[in-house]
C-alpha positions, 0 to 999 in steps of 0.5 A: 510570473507566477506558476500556471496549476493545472487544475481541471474544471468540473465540466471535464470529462477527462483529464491530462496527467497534469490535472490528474496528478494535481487534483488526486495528489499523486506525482506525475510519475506516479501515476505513469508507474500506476499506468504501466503496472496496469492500475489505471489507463488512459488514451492518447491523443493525436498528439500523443498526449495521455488523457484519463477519464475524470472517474480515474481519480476514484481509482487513484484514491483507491490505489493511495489509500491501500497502498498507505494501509500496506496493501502491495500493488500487486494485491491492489491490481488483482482486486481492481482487475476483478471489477466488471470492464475495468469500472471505477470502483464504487463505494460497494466495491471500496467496503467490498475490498475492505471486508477482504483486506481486514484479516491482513490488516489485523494480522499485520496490526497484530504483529507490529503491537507484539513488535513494539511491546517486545521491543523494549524488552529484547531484541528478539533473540538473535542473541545480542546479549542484553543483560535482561535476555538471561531471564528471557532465554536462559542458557540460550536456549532460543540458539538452538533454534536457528539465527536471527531474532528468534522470538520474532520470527517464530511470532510472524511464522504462526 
């Protein structure tokens, strides 16, 4: 027998979990983890069944592809929470919380090129003596400094 997808029709103005979680590509207990964080709601039936309105789905691709980008749910919320009675977002509002997510993202892009470009170089200084990190921190200098992977830290710190 084969295996029955839930898959909503385009005529439907709402949505079990089970069409949500097929056509938004989010597990189930995804979107019930979306649901009690407060990034998305639904009602219930009589029978106690969760019902998301279709525009629910533009919600969830919003949460998805700032959550792949990095951006914490909280983060997420807070911008989400900001638009008028809980409305979908549009794409005004996608560019709108793009603008203000940029500077992180570049910054985070930033940090993660001067990671990979240092990393073959040095470990970051904690030390743990590669025989390349005398010339890099001669007499250990960076020691004095504090623990851990010093040139690192201080690149994230500024």
């Amino acid at each position: 027998m084969d295996d029955i997808v839930d898959v909503p029709t385009w005529d439907k103005k709402e949505l079990t979990v089970g069409e949500l979680s097929a056509r938004s590509g989010a597990a189930v207990s995804a979107l019930h983890f979306y649901e009690r964080k407060g990034l998305i709601s639904s009602r219930r039936t009589t029978g106690n069944q969760r019902r998301y309105a279709r525009a629910t789905l533009r919600r969830v691709a919003l949460i998805r592809i700032a959550q792949r980008v990095g951006i914490p749910l909280a983060q997420i919320k807070e911008a989400l929470d900001e638009l008028p009675d809980g409305r979908t977002p549009t794409k005004k509002d996608w560019e709108k919380l793009s603008r203000a997510w940029r500077k992180e993202l570049d910054e985070r892009i930033q940090a993660l090129q001067q990671i990979r470009d240092d990393f073959t170089d040095c470990i970051g200084c904690g030390c743990l003596s590669l025989n390349r990190c005398s010339l890099a921190n001669t007499h250990d200098e960076l020691g004095g400094h504090g623990s851990g992977p010093r040139r690192l830290v201080e690149v994230e710190a500024s």
